[in-house]
C-alpha positions in Angstrom: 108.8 217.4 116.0 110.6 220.3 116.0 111.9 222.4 119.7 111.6 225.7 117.6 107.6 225.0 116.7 106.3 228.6 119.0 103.0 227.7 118.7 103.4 224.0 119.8 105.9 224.8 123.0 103.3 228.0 124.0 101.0 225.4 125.6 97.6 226.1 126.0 98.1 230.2 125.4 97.8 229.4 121.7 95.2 227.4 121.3 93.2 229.7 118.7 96.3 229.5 116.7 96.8 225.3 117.1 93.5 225.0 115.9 93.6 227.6 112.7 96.7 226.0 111.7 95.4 222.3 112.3 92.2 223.6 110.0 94.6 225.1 107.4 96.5 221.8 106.6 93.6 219.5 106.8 91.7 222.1 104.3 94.7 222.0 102.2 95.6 217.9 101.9 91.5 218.0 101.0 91.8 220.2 98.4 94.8 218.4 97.2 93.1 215.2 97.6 90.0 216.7 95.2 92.9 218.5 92.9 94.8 215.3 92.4 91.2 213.0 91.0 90.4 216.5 88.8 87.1 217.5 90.7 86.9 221.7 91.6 85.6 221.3 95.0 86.2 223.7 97.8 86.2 222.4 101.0 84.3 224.9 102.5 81.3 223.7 100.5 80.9 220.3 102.3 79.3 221.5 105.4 76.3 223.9 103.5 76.6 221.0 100.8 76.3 218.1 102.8 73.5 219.9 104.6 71.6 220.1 101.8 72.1 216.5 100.6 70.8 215.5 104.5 67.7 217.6 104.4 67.3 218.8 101.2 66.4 222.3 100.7 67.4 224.7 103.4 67.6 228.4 103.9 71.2 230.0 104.7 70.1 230.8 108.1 69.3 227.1 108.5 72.1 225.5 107.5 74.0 227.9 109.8 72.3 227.3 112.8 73.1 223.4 112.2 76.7 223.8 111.5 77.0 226.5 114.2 78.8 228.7 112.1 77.8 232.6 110.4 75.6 233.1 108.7 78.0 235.4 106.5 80.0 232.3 105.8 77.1 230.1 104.8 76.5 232.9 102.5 79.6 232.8 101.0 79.6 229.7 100.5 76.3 229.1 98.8 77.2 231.9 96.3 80.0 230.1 95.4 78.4 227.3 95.2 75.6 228.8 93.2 78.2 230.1 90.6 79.5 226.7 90.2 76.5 225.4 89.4 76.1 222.8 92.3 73.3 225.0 93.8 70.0 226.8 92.7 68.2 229.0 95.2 64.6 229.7 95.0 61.7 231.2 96.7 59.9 229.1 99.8 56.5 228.0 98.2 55.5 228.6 101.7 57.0 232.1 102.5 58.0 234.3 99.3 60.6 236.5 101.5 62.7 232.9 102.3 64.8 231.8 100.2 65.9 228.1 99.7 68.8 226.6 98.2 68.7 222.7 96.8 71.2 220.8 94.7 70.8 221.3 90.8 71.1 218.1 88.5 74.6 218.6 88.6 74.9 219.0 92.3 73.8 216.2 92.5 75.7 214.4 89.8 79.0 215.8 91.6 77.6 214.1 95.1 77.6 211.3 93.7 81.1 211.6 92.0 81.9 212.5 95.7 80.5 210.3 97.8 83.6 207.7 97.6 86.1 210.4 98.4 84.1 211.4 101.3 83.7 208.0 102.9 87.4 207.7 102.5 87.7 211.1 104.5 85.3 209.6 107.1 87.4 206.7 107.2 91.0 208.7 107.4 89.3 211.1 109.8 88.5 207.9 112.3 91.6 206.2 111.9 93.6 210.1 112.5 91.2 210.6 115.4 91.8 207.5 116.9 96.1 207.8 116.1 95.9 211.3 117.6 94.3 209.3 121.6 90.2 210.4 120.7 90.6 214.6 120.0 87.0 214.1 119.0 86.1 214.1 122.4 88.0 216.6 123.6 86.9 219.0 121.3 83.4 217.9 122.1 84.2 219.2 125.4 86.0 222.5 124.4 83.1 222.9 121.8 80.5 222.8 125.2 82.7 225.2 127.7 82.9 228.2 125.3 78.8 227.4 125.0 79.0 227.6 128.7 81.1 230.5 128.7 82.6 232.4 125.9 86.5 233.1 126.1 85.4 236.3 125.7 83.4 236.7 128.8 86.2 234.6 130.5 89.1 237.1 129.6 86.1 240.1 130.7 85.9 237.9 133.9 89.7 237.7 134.4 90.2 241.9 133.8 87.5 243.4 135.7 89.1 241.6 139.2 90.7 244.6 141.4 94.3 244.8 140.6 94.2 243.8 137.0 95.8 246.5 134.9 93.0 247.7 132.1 94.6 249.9 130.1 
């Protein structure tokens, strides 16, 4: 590795940026991994994708709430999704102002074309995990301390002791 890596020799002062970067390249070697076998998938349809193919129809604000992540991007995502025809969304028999969003014939087709290539990400992902000394963990644990406290109320913490400087 490289002496001159900023982000790497910062320590723990960049860990927002470790992480975003670590997310960028594993989002990009999936979408070359989809590229390179001639499927248009985005990566950032698995979660609301896979979601759907666990529970079958779901609202946005459902799948959110499972993947802990905003609504907005769920959203996003199942527009996209929509447009690619992987999607359909439709009103809840049960309440007319939800809506719900279940794979189409070819959503489901395309799962199935997927479903190898994911197992082999499930398998990569273990073997990575368990190369890299069990992150998995470790991120479980991060993942519960900002649910304990948000770096956001830390830092607040941290700057409204006396003698911290707020300009």
């Amino acid at each position: 590795m490289s002496n001159d890596d900023f982000n790497r020799n910062a320590g723990s002062s960049t860990l927002g940026a470790r992480l975003r970067r670590l997310s960028e390249q594993i989002d990009r070697d999936a979408t070359r991994v989809y590229a390179a076998r001639g499927i248009v998938f985005e990566q950032r349809w698995f979660g609301p994708l896979n979601q759907i193919v666990q529970n079958g129809p779901m609202a946005i604000g459902e799948i959110a709430e499972k993947l802990r992540i905003t609504h907005v991007s769920v959203s996003q995502a199942a527009r996209s999704l929509e447009a690619a025809g992987l999607i359909a969304s439709y009103a809840d028999a049960a309440d007319g102002r939800r809506r719900l969003l279940a794979l189409t014939s070819e959503g489901q087709a395309r799962v199935r074309e997927l479903a190898p290539i994911w197992a082999a990400f499930d398998t990569a992902a273990t073997a990575l995990d368990e190369e890299a000394g069990s992150v998995v963990p470790a991120l479980n644990r991060l993942d519960d301390a900002l649910a304990d406290l948000s770096l956001f109320d830390r830092v607040s913490e941290l700057l409204d002791r006396p003698g911290i400087s707020n300009r």
